[in-house]
C-alpha positions in Angstrom: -56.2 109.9 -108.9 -54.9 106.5 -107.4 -52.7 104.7 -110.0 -52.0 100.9 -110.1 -48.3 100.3 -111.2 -48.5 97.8 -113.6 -45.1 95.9 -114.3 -43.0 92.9 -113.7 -42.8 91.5 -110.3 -40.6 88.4 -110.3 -37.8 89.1 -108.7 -35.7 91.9 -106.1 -34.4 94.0 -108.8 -38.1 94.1 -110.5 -39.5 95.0 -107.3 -37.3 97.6 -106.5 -38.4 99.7 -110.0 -42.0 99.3 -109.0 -40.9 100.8 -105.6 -38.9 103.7 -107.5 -42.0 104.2 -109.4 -43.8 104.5 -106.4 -42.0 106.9 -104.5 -42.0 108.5 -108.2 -45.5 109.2 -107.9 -45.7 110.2 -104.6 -42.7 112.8 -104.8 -45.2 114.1 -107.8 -47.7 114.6 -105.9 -49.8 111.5 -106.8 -51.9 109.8 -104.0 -50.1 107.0 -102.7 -50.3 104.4 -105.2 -50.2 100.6 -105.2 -49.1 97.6 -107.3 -48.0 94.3 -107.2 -44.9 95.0 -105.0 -47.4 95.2 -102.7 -49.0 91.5 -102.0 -47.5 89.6 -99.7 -45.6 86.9 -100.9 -47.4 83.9 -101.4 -46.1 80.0 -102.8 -49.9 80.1 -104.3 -49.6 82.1 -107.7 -53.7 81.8 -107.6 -53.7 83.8 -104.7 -51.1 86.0 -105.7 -52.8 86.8 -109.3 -56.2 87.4 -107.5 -55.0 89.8 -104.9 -52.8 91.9 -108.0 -56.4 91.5 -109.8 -58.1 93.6 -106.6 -55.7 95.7 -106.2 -55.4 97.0 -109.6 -59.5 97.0 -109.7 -59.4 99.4 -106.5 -57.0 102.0 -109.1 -58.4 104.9 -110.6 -56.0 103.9 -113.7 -53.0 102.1 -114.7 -49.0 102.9 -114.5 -46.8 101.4 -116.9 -43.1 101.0 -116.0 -40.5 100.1 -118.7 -40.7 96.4 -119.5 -44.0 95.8 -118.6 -45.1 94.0 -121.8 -42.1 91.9 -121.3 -44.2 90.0 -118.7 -47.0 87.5 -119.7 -48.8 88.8 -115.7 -48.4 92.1 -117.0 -49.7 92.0 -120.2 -52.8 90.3 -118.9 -52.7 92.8 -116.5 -53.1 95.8 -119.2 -55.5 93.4 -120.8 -57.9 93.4 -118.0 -57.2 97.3 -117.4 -58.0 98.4 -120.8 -61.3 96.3 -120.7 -62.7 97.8 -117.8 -61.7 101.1 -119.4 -58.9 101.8 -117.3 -56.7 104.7 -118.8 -53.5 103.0 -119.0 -49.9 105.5 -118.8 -47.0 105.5 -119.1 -44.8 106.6 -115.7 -42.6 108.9 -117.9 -45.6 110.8 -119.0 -47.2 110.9 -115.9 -44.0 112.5 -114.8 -43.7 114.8 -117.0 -46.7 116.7 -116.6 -47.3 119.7 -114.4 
């Protein structure tokens, strides 16, 4: 299953705890996942919001990271997940299972 990471992206610290989550997921086995660490910066926040919108579309389903609702991207983020259906976890609980 390929996860989205779904969290805060606004800043060097926030990035690197969606990269820890990443390497999270891979070190548990997860296929390399993806999330909006991954667009390319862009002064365009149109572009930016549409390329997180096709990446997170191209997920099997959603990780949350700690603070995600915290973030008005995020939130509509989950918002669009969970309309398309999109089973949206927590990384702790992904973790945790075997």
């Amino acid at each position: 299953m390929r996860f989205y990471i779904l969290g805060p992206c606004r800043n060097d610290a926030e990035r690197a705890v969606l990269q820890a989550a990443e390497q999270a997921l891979r070190a548990n086995s997860f296929q390399p996942p993806f999330g909006p660490h991954d667009v390319a910066a862009n002064p365009d926040p149109d572009h930016a919001a549409k390329e997180r919108m096709r990446l997170m579309t191209a997920a099997d389903a959603v990780c949350l990271i700690d603070g995600w609702a915290s973030d008005h991207v995020s939130e509509f983020e989950h918002h669009v997940a969970r309309r398309l259906g999109m089973k949206c976890t927590p990384l702790c609980i992904l973790l945790s299972q075997p």
